[in-house]
SELUM-609858 format. One record per residue (C-alpha): residue number from 1; residue in three letters; chain; x, y, z. Coordinates in steps of 0.02 Angstrom, whole numbers. Example, Ala and Ser with C-alpha at 12.3 -4.5 7.8 and 13.67 -1.06 7.14 Angstrom:
BEGIN
[1; ALA; A; [615; -225; 390]],
[2; SER; A; [684; -53; 357]],
***
This chain:
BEGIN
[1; UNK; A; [479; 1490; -459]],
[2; UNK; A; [380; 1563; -295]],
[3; UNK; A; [232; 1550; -412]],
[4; UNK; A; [250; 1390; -456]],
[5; UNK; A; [302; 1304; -307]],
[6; UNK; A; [208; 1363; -166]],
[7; UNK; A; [193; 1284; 9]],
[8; UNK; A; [29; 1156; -10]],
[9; UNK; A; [-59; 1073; 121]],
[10; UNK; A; [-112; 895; 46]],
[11; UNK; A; [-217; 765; 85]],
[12; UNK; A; [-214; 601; -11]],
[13; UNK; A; [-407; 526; 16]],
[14; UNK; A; [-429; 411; 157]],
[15; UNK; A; [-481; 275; 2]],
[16; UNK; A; [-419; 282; -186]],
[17; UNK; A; [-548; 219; -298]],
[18; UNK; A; [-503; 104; -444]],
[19; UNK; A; [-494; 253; -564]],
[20; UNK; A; [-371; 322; -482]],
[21; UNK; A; [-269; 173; -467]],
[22; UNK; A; [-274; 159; -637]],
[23; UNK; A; [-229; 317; -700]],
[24; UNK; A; [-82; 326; -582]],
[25; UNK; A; [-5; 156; -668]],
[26; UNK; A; [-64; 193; -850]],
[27; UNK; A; [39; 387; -773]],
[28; UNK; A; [197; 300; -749]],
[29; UNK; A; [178; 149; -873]],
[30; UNK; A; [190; 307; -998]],
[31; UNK; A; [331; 383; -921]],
[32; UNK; A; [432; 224; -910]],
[33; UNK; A; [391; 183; -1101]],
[34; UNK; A; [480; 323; -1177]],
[35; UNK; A; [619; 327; -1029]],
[36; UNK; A; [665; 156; -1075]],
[37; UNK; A; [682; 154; -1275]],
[38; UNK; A; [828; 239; -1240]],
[39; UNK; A; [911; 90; -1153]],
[40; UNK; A; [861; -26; -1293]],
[41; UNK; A; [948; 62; -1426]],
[42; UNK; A; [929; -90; -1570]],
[43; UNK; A; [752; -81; -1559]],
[44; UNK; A; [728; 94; -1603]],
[45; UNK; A; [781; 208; -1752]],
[46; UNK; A; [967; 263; -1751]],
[47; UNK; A; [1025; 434; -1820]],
[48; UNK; A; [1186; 433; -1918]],
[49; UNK; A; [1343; 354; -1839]],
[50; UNK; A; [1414; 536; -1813]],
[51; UNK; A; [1261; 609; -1710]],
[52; UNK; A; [1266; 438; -1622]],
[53; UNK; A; [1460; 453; -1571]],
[54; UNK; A; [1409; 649; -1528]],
[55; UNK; A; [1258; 603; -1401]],
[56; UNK; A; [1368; 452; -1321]],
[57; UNK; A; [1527; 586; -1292]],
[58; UNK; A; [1402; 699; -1194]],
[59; UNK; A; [1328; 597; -1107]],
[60; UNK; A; [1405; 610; -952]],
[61; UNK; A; [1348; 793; -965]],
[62; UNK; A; [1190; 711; -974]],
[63; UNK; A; [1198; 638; -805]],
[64; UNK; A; [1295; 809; -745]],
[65; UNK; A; [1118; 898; -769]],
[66; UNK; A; [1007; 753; -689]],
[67; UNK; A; [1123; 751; -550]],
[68; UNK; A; [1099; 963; -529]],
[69; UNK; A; [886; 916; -556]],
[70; UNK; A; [882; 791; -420]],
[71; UNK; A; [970; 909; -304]],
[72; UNK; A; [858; 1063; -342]],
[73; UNK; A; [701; 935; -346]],
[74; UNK; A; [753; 849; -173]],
[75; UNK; A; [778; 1036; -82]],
[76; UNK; A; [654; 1101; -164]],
[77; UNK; A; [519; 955; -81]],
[78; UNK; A; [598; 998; 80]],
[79; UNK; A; [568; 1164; 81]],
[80; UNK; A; [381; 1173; -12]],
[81; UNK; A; [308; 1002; 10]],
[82; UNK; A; [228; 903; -128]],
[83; UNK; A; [282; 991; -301]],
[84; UNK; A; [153; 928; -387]],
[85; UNK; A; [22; 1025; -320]],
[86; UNK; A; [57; 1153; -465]],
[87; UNK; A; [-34; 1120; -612]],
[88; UNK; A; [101; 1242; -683]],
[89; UNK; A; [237; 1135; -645]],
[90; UNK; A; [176; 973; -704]],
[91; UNK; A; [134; 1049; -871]],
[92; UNK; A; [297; 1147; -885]],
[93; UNK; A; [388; 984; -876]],
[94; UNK; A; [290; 873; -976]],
[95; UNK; A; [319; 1005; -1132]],
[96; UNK; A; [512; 1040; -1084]],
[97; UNK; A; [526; 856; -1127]],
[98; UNK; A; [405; 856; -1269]],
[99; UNK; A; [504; 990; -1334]],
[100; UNK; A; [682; 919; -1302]],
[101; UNK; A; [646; 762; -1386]],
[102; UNK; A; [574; 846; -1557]],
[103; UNK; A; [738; 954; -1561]],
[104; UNK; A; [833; 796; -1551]],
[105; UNK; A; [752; 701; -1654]],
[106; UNK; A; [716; 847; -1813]],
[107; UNK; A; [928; 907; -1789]],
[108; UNK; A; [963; 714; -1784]],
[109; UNK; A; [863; 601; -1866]],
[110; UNK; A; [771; 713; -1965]],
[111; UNK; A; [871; 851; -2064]],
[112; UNK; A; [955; 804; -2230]],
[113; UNK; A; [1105; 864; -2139]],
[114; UNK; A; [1102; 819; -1957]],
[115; UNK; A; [1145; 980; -1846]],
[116; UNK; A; [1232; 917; -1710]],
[117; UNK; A; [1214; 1036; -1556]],
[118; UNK; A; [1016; 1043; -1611]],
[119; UNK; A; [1050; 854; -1564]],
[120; UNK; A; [1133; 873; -1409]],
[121; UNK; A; [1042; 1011; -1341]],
[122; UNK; A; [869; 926; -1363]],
[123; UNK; A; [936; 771; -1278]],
[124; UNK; A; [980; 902; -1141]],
[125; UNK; A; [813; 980; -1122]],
[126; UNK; A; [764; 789; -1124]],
[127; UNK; A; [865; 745; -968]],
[128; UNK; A; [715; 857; -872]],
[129; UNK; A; [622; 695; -893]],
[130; UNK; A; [683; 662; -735]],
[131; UNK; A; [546; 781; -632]],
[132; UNK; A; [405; 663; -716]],
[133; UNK; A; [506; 523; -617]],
[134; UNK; A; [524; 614; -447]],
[135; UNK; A; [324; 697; -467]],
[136; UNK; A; [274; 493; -522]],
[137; UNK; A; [377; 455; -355]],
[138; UNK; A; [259; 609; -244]],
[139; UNK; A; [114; 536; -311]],
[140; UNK; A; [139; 347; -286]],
[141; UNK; A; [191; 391; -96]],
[142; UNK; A; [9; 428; -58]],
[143; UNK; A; [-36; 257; -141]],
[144; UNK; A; [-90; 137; 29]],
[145; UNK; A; [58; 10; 21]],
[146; UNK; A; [-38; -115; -5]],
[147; UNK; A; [-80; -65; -172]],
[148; UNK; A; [100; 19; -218]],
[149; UNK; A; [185; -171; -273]],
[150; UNK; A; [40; -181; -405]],
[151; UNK; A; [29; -11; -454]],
[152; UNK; A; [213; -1; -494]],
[153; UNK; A; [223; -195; -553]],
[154; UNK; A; [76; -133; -677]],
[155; UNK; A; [156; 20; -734]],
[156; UNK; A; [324; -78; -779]],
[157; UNK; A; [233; -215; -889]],
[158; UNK; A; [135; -69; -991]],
[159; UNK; A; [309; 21; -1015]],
[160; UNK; A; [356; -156; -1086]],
[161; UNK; A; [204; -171; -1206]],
[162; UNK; A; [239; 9; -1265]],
[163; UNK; A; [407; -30; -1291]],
[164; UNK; A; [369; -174; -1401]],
[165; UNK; A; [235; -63; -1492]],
[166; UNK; A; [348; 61; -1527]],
[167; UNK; A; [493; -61; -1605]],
[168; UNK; A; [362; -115; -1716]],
[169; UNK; A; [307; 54; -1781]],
[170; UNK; A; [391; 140; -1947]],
[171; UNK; A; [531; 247; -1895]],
[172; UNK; A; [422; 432; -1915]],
[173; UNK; A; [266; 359; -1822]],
[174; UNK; A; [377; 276; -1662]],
[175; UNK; A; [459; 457; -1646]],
[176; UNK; A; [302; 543; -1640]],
[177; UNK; A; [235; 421; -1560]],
[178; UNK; A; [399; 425; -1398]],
[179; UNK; A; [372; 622; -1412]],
[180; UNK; A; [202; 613; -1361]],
[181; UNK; A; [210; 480; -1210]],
[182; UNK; A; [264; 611; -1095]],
[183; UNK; A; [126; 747; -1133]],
[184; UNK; A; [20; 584; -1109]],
[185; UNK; A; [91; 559; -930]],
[186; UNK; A; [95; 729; -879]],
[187; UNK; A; [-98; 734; -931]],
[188; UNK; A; [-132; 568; -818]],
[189; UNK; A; [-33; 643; -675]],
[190; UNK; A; [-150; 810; -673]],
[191; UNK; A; [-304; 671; -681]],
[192; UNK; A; [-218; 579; -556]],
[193; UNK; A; [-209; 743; -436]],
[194; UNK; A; [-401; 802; -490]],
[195; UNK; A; [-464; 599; -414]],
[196; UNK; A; [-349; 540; -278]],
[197; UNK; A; [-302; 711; -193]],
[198; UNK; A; [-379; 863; -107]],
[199; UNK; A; [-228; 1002; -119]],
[200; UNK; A; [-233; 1181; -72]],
[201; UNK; A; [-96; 1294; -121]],
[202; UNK; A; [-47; 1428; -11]],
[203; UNK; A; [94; 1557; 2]],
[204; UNK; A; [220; 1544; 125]],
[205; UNK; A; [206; 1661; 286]],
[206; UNK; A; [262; 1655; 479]],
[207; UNK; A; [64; 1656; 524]],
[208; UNK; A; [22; 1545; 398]],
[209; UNK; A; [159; 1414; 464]],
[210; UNK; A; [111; 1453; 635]],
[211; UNK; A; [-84; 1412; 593]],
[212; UNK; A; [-99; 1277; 469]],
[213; UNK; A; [91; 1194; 445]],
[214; UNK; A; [137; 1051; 591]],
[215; UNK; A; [302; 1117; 662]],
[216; UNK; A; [351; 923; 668]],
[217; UNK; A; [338; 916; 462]],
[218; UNK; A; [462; 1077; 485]],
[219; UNK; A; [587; 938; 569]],
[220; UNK; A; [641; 832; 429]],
[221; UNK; A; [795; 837; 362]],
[222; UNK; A; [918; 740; 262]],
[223; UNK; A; [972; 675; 413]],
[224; UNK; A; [799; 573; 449]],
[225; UNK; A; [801; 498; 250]],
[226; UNK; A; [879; 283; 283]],
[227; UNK; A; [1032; 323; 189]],
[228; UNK; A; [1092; 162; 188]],
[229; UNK; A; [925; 83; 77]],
[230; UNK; A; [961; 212; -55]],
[231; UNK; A; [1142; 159; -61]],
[232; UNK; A; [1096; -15; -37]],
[233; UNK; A; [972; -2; -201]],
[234; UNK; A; [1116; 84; -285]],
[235; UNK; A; [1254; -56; -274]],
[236; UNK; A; [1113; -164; -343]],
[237; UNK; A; [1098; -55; -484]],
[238; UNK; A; [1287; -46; -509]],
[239; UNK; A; [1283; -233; -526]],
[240; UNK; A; [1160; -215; -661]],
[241; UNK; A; [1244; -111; -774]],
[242; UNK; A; [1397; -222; -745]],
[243; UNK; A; [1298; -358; -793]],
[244; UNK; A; [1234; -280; -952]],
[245; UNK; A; [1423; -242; -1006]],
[246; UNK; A; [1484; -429; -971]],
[247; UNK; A; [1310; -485; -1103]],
[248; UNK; A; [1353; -344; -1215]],
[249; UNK; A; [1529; -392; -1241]],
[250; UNK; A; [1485; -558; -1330]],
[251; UNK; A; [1388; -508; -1468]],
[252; UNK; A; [1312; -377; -1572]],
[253; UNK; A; [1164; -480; -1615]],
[254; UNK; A; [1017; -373; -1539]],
[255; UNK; A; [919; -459; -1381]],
[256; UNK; A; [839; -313; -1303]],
[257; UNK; A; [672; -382; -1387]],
[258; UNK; A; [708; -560; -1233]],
[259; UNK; A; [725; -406; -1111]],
[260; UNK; A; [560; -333; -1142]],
[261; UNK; A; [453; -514; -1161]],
[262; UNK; A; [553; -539; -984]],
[263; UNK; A; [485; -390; -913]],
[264; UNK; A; [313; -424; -978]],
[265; UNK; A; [326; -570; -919]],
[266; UNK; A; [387; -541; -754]],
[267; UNK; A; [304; -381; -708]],
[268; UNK; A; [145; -477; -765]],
[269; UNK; A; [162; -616; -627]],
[270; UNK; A; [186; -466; -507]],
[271; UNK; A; [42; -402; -537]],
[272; UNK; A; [-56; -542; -490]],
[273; UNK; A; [28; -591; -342]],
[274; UNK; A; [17; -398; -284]],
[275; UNK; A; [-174; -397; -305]],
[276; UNK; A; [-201; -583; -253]],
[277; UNK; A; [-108; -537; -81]],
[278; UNK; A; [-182; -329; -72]],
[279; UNK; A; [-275; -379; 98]],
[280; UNK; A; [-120; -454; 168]],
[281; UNK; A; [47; -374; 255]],
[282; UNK; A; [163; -361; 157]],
[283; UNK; A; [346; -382; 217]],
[284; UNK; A; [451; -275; 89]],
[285; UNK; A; [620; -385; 155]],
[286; UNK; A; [536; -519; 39]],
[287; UNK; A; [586; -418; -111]],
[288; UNK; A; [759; -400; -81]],
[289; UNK; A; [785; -596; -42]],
[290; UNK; A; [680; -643; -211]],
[291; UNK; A; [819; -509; -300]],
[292; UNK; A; [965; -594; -240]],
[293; UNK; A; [953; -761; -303]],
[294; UNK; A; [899; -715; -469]],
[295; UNK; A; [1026; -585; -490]],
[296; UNK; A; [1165; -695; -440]],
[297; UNK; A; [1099; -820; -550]],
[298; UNK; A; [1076; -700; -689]],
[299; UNK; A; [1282; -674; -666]],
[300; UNK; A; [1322; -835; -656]],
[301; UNK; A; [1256; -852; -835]],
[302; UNK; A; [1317; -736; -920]],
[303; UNK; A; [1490; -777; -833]],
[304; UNK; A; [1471; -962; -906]],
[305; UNK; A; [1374; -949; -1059]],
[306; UNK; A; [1472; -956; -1233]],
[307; UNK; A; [1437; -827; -1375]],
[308; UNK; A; [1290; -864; -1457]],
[309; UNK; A; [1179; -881; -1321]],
[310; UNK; A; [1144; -701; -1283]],
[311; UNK; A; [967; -735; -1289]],
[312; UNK; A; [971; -849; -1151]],
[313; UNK; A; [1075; -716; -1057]],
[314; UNK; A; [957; -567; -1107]],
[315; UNK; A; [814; -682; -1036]],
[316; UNK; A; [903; -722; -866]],
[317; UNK; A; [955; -517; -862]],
[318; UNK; A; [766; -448; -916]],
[319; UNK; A; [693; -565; -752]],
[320; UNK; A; [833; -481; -640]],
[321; UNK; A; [818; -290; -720]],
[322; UNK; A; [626; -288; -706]],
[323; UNK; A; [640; -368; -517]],
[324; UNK; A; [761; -237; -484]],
[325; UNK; A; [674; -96; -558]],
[326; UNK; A; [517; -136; -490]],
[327; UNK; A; [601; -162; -327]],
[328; UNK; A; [662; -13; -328]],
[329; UNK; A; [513; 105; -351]],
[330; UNK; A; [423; 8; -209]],
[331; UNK; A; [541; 25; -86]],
[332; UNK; A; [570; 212; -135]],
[333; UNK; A; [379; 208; -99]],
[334; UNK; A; [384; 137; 34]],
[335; UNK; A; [527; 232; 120]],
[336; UNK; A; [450; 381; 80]],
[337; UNK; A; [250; 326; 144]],
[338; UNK; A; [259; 388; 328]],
[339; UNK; A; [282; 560; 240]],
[340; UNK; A; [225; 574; 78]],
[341; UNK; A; [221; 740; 53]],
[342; UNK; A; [401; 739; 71]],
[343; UNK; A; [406; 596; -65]],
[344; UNK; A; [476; 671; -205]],
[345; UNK; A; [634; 721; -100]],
[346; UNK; A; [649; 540; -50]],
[347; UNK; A; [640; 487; -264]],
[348; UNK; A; [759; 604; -326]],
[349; UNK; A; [893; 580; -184]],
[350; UNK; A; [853; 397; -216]],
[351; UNK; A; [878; 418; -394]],
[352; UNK; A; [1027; 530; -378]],
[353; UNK; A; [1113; 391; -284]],
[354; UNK; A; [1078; 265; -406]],
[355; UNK; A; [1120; 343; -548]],
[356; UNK; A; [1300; 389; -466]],
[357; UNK; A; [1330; 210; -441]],
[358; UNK; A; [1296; 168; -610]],
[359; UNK; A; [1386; 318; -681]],
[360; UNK; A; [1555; 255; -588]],
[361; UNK; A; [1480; 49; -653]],
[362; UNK; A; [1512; 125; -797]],
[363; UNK; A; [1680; 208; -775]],
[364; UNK; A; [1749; 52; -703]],
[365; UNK; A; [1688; -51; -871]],
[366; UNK; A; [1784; 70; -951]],
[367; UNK; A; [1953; 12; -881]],
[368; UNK; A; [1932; -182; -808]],
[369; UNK; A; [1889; -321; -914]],
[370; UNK; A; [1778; -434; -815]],
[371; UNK; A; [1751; -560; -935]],
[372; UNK; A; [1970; -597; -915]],
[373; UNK; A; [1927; -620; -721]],
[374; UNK; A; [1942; -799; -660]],
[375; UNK; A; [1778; -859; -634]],
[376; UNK; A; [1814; -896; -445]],
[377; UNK; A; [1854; -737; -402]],
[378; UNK; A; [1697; -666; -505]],
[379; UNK; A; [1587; -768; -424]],
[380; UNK; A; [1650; -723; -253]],
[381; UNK; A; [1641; -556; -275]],
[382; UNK; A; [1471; -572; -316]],
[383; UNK; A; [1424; -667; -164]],
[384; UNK; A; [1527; -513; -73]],
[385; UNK; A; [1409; -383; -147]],
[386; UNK; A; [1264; -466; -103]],
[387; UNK; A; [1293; -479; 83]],
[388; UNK; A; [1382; -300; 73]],
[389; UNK; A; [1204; -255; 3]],
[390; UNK; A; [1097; -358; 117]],
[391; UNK; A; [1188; -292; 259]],
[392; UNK; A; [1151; -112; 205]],
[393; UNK; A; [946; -116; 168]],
[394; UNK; A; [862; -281; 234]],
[395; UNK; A; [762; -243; 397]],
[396; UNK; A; [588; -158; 390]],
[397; UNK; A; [618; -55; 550]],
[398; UNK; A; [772; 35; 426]],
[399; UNK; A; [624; 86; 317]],
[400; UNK; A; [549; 206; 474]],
[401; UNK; A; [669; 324; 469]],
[402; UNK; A; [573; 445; 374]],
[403; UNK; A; [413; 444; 485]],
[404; UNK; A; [353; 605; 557]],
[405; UNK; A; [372; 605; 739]],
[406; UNK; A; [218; 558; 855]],
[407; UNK; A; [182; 426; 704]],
[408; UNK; A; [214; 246; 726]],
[409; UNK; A; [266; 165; 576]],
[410; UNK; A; [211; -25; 592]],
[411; UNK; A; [343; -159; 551]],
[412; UNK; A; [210; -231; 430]],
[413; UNK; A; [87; -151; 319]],
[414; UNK; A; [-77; -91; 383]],
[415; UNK; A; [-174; -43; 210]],
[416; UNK; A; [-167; 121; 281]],
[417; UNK; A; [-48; 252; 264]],
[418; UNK; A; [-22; 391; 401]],
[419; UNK; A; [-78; 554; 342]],
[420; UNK; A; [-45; 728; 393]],
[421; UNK; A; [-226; 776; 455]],
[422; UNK; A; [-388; 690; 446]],
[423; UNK; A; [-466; 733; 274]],
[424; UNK; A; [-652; 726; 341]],
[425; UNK; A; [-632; 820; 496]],
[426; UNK; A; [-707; 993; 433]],
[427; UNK; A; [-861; 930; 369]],
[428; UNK; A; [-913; 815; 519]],
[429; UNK; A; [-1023; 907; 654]],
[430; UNK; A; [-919; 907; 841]],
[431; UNK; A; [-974; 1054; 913]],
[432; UNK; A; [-1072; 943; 1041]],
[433; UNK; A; [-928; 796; 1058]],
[434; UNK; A; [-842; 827; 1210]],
[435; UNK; A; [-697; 700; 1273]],
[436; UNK; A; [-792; 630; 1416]],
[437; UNK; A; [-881; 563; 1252]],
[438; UNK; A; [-753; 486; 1159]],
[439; UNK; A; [-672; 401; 1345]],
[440; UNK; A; [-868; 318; 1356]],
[441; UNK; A; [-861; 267; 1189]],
[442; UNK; A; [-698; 162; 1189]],
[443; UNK; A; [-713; 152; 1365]],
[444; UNK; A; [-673; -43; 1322]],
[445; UNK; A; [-491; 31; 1265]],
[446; UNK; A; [-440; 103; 1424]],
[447; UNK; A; [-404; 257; 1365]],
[448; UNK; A; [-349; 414; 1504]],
[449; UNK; A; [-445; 575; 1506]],
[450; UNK; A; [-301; 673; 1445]],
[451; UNK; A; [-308; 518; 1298]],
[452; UNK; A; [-468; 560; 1265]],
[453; UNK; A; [-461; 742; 1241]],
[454; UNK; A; [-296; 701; 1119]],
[455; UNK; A; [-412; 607; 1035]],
[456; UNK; A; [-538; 715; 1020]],
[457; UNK; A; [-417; 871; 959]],
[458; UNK; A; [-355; 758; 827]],
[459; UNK; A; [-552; 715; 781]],
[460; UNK; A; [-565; 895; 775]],
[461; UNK; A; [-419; 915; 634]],
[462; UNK; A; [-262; 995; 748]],
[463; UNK; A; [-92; 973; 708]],
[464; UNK; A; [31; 938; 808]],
[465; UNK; A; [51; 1118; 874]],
[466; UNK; A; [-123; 1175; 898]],
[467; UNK; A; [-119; 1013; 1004]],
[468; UNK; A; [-11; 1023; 1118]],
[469; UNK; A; [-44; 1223; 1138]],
[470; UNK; A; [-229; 1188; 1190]],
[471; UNK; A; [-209; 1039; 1294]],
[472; UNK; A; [-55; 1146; 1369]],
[473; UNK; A; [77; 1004; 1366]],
[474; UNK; A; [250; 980; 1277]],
[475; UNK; A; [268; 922; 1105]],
[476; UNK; A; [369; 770; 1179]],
[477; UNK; A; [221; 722; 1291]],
[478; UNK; A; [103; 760; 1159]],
[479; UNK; A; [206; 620; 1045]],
[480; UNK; A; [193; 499; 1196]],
[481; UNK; A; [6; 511; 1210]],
[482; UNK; A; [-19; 484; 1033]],
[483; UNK; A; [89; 314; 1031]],
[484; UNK; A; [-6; 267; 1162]],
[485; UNK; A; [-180; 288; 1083]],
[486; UNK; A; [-141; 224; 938]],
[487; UNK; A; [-56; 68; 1033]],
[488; UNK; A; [-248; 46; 1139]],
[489; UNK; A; [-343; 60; 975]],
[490; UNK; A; [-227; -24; 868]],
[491; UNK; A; [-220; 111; 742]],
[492; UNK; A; [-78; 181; 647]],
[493; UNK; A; [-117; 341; 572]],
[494; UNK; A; [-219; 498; 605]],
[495; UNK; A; [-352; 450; 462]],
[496; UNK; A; [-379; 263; 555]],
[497; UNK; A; [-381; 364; 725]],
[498; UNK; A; [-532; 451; 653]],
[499; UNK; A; [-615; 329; 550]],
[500; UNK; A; [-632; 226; 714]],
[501; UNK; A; [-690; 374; 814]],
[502; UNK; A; [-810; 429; 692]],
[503; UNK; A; [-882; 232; 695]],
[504; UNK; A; [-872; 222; 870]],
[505; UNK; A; [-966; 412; 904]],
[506; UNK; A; [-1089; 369; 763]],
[507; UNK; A; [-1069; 567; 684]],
***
């Protein structure tokens, strides 16, 4: 494992060309497309009823093992920084999963006689699927936030269309077909990596931490991660999988087919609003006010409807589900964009809480009838689980939590992201900038001399460290100067500190 994960240093380019931008939503569109035939059951092939009973009584080992992954994933991001730096890793994964999902299908679907652990323990070596979520998660953290709403909302409505595709296929050609989608997003992440990122992977030593690793990355913890978002996004989730229960209930008529035209639908509009609004701040809070309405109304429906109007129900669910899910990538995105390379940690712990909460949704199915609730007290609860909720996310400034220190994290998005280290710096010529130079040329800014020379050290590609050791002052003062600066110049990340100085020298 030393081998594979190594300590990286990472740089996300300063701008991510269309290409890119593409192949990281056609990356998780893929992903999401053979994640989610599994939640629409009536869509897709069946095995026999026995291999079916088998899967559904270990399931909850199932979520055991993604529970274990997440953990190892989230400490393992910690500790190394972004995972998918290893070309190793990414392709390990994507043919675990490959190979999980052929075992289940050939023992279960395929074999005259079904062999029933072959089953179980391909759906096992399936559950790994879940490292293509959390290295989807690394990758979309170095996305600018302004393009993360339309790069998730597009990867969501091509899941749909796959979906779709795939419950129109024969039975033989839609399993080869799912078994393939996640070499196909494994591929798109490595083409991903080779156009939006510049990554070098280096082994871990004391001089190699002490030379090239900021000792303020070294600082995070779970301590600095907004808790109380990820449990926020996991009550909503726990209200989803209530809701789907309360549908279910009244009918065995399938409607998954409303879902997906919903989330076509729905992600569609997204999109367009996302890239209509790209140049504008975005205020994330919006998302979570949208989600409210139409998931209480999406209750309120299924509470009042009659049997035989599931597809009206499925409609009203499919808007809610796709808001939520979408929701929930971007804010997990967005959470984790002060420090991306620590973004897969904030995913999987993110996706660890949510799929706890809708683990015990499901427990709690098991043993109250909601549908024998009077609808008063249903709809009351409701309204109580929305403020519960709103009260644990909805402020940006909760969203800041996870920014590196000596970063300021602005209450509405910049376009910009704040990176680690200027990505340019090496192969710009400063050996005759001096920061008497860089105080003339903002000299409109009102910048200090001991400003200016911050400035300049940052121009010159320092972290943190080297900083503050050659301008001999304390990290905290070193923190202080840098709000400052970037308060003067109105800039909000290393890469914009340079861009500007660059412009502004003329180098």
């Amino acid at each position: 494992m030393e081998h594979v994960l190594q300590r990286t240093t990472v740089s996300a380019r300063t701008h991510w060309d269309i290409a890119s931008l593409v192949l990281c939503t056609l990356g998780i569109g893929c992903y999401l497309g053979w994640h989610f035939v599994d939640i629409s059951p009536t869509l897709f092939v069946q095995p026999q009823q026995f291999i079916s009973e088998l899967l559904s009584t270990w399931s909850y080992a199932y979520v055991a093992l993604t529970v274990v992954v997440y953990v190892l994933l989230a400490y393992a991001s910690l500790r190394h920084g972004f995972l998918g730096a290893s070309k190793r890793f990414v392709i390990l994964t994507s043919l675990i999963v490959t190979l999980g999902l052929a075992l289940m299908y050939i023992c279960g679907w395929g074999l005259a006689e079904p062999f029933g652990a072959g089953a179980v323990a391909g759906k096992l070596l399936a559950g790994f699927g879940v490292v293509q979520l959390v290295l989807w998660g690394e990758v979309l953290a170095h996305v600018k936030v302004s393009h993360m709403l339309a790069v998730v909302a597009g990867g969501y409505c091509i899941s749909f269309c796959i979906c779709l595709l795939i419950a129109n296929l024969e039975p033989l050609t839609a399993m080869i077909f799912r078994c393939v989608l996640p070499l196909c997003s494994g591929a798109l992440m490595l083409a991903c990596h080779s156009s939006a990122f510049e990554i070098t992977a280096v082994p871990v030593s004391d001089e190699l931490e002490e030379t090239t690793i900021d000792r303020d990355e070294q600082k995070f913890s779970l301590r600095s991660i907004p808790w109380r978002v990820l449990l926020g996004i996991g009550i909503f989730g726990a209200m989803i999988t209530i809701l789907n229960h309360l549908s279910e209930s009244k009918s065995d008529v399938s409607t998954e087919v409303y879902t997906l035209i919903a989330g076509v639908a729905v992600s569609g509009i997204i999109v367009c609003v996302a890239v209509v609004r790209r140049s504008k701040p975005l205020d994330f809070g919006m998302l979570y006010r949208l989600l409210t309405p139409l998931l209480i109304g999406a209750v309120l429906l299924t509470l009042v409807l009659q049997e035989g109007f599931q597809r009206y129900e499925a409609l009203a669910i499919g808007c809610a589900w796709v808001f939520f899910r979408i929701f929930t990538w971007t804010m997990w995105g967005r959470v984790a964009a002060p420090n991306p390379s620590r973004g897969a940690c904030v995913f999987a712990l993110g996706a660890l809480v949510m799929s706890l909460c809708s683990t015990l949704a499901e427990i709690i199915c098991l043993f109250i009838d909601f549908r024998a609730t009077p609808l008063a007290v249903s709809i009351a609860v409701i309204i109580l689980c929305a403020v519960v909720t709103s009260a644990l996310i909805m402020n940006e400034s909760s969203l800041a939590g996870f920014a590196p220190a000596g970063v300021q994290v602005p209450l509405q998005d910049t376009g910009e992201q704040p990176a680690a280290a200027p990505v340019e710096s090496a192969k710009l010529d400063l050996s005759s900038i001096t920061a008497v130079d860089v105080a003339h040329a903002l000299q409109d800014k009102g910048l200090s001399e001991r400003e200016a020379e911050v400035a300049l050290l940052v121009l010159q590609g320092k972290n943190n460290s080297q900083i503050a050791s050659e301008a001999c002052i304390a990290q905290s003062t070193l923190r202080t100067h840098l709000r400052n600066i970037y308060a003067k110049l109105d800039v909000h990340s290393r890469t914009e500190l340079v861009d500007l100085l660059v412009q502004k020298l003329g180098i």
